[in-house]
Residue frames relative to the residue before (quaternion, step in Angstrom):
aa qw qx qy qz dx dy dz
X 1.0000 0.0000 0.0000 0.0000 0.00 0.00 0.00
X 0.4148 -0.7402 0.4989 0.1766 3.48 -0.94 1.35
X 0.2572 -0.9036 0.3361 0.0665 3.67 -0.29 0.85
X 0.2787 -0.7068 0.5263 0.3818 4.31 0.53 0.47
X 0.7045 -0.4242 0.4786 0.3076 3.35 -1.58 0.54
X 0.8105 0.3686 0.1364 0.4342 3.09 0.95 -1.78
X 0.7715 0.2430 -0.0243 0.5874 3.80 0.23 1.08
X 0.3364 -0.6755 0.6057 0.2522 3.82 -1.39 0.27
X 0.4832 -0.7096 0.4366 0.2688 3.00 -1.15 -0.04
X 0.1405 0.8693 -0.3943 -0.2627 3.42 0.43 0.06
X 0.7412 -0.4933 0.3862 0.2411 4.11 -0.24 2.06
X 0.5940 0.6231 -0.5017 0.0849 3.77 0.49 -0.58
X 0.5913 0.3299 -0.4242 0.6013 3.96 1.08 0.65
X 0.0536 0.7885 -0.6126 0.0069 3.31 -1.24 1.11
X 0.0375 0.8613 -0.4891 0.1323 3.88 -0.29 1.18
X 0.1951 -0.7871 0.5846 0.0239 3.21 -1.28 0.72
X 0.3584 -0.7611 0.5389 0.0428 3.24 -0.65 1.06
X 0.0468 -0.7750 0.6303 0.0005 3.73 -0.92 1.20
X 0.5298 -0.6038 0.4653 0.3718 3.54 -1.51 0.94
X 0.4482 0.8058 -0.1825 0.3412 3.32 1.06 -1.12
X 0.1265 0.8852 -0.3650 -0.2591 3.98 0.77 0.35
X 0.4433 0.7045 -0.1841 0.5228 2.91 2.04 -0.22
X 0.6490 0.4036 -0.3293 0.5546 3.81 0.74 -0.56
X 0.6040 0.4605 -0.5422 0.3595 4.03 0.06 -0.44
X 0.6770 0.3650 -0.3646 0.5249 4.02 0.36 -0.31
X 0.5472 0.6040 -0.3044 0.4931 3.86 0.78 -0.49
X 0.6866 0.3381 -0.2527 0.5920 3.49 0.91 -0.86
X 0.7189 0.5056 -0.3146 0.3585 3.49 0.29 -0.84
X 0.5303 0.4368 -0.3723 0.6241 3.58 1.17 -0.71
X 0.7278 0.3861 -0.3518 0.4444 3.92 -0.19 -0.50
X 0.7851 0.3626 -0.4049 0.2972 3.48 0.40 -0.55
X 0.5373 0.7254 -0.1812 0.3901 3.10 2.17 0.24
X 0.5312 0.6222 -0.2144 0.5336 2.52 1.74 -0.08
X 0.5186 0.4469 -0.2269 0.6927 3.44 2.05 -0.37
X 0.4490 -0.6342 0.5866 0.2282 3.73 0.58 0.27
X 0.5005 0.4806 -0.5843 0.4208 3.22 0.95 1.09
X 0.4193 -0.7538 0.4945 0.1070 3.31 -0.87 1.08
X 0.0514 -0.7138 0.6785 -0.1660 3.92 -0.77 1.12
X 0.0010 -0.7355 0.6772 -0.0213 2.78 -2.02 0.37
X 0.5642 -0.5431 0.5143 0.3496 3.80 -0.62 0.86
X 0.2415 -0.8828 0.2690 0.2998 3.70 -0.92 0.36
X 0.7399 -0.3206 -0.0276 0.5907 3.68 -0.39 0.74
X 0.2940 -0.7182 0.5556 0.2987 3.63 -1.11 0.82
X 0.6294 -0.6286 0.3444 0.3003 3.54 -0.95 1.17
X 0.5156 -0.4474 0.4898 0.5423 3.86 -1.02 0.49
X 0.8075 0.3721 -0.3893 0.2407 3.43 -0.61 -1.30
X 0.6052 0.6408 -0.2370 0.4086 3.72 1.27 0.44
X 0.5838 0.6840 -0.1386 0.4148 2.36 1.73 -0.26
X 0.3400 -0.6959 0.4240 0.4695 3.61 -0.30 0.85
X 0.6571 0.4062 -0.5159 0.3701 4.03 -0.36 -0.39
X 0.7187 0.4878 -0.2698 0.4156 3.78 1.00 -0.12
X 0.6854 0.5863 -0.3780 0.2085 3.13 1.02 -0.24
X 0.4983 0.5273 -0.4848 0.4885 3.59 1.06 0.90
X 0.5564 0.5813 -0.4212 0.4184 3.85 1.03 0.37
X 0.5432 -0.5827 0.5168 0.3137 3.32 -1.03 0.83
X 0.0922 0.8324 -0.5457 -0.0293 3.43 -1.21 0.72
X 0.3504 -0.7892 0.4935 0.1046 3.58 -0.15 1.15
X 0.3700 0.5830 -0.7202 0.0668 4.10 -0.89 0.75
X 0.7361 -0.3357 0.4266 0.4044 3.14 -2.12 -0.08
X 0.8756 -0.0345 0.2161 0.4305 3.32 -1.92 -0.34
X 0.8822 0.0871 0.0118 0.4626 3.39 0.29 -1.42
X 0.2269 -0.6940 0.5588 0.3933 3.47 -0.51 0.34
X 0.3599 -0.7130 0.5822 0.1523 3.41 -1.24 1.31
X 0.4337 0.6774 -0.4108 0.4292 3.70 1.00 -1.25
X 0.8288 0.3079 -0.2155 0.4146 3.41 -0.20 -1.66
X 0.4559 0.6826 -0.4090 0.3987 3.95 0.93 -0.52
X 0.5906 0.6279 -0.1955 0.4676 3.21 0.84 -1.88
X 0.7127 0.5215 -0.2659 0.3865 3.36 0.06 -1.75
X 0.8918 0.2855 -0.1098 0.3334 3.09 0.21 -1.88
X 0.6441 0.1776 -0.4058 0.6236 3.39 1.41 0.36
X 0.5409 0.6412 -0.4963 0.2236 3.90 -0.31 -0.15
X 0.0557 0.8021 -0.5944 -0.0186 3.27 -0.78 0.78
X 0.2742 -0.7983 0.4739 0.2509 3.71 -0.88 1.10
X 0.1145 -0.7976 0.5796 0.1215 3.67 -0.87 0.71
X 0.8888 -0.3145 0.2037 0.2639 3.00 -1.50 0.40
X 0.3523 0.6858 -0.5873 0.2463 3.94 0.13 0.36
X 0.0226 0.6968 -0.7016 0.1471 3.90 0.13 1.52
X 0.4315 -0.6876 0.4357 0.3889 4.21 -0.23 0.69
X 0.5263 0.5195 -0.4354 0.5134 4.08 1.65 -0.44
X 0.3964 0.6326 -0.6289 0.2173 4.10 0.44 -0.16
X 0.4381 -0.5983 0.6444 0.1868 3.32 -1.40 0.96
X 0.6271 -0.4881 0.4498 0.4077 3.34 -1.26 0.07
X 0.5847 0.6873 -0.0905 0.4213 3.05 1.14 -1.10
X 0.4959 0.6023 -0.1832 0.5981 3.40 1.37 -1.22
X 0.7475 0.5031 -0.1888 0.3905 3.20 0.14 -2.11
X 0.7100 0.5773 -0.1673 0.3670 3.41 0.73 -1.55
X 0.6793 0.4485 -0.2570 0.5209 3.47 1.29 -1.02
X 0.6258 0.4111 -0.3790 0.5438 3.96 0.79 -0.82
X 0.3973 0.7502 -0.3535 0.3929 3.90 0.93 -0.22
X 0.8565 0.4553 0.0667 0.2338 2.41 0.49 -1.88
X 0.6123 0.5501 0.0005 0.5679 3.17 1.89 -1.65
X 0.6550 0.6164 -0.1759 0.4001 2.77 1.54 -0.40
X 0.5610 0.5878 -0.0993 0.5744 2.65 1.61 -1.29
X 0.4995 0.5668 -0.3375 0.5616 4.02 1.12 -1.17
X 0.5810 0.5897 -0.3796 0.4131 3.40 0.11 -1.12
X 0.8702 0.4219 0.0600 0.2473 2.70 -0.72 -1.75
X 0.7013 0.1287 -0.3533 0.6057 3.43 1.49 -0.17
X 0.5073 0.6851 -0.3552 0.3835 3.59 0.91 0.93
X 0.5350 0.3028 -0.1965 0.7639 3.36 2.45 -0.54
């Protein structure tokens, strides 16, 4: 974790990013099924339909959309038990050596 000179950080978005563009909804529907709660991450303004007549300016690649189409946010409420932690860990793992 990249730290400012100035200030702490305080972690309260935690996400993970799959090559897979097809496995971030695949996981999320399964880890729902554990009443573990997920969510795809935020879909960029310039994706947006009310935006999509605005100029929008990135580099080489659009990262934003990368993000989107593989990012998934996971649980990282600051009350997470170890336990908690350990189990979305875990399911995660399952997953993943199951695709």
């Amino acid at each position: 974790m990249t730290k400012v000179a100035k200030g702490n950080p305080n972690c309260w978005l935690t996400v993970m990013s799959m090559e897979n563009k097809s496995l971030p909804l695949q996981l999320i529907e399964y880890l729902d099924t554990l009443n573990i709660e997920t969510r795809m991450v935020w879909k960029p303004m310039h994706l947006q339909p009310i935006f999509k007549e605005c100029q929008y300016y990135s580099l080489d690649k659009d990262i934003s959309k990368g993000l989107f189409e593989h990012g998934i946010c996971l649980p990282s409420a600051s009350v997470m038990t170890d336990e908690q932690q350990d189990l979305v860990i875990d399911s995660i793992r399952r997953f993943l050596m199951n695709h």
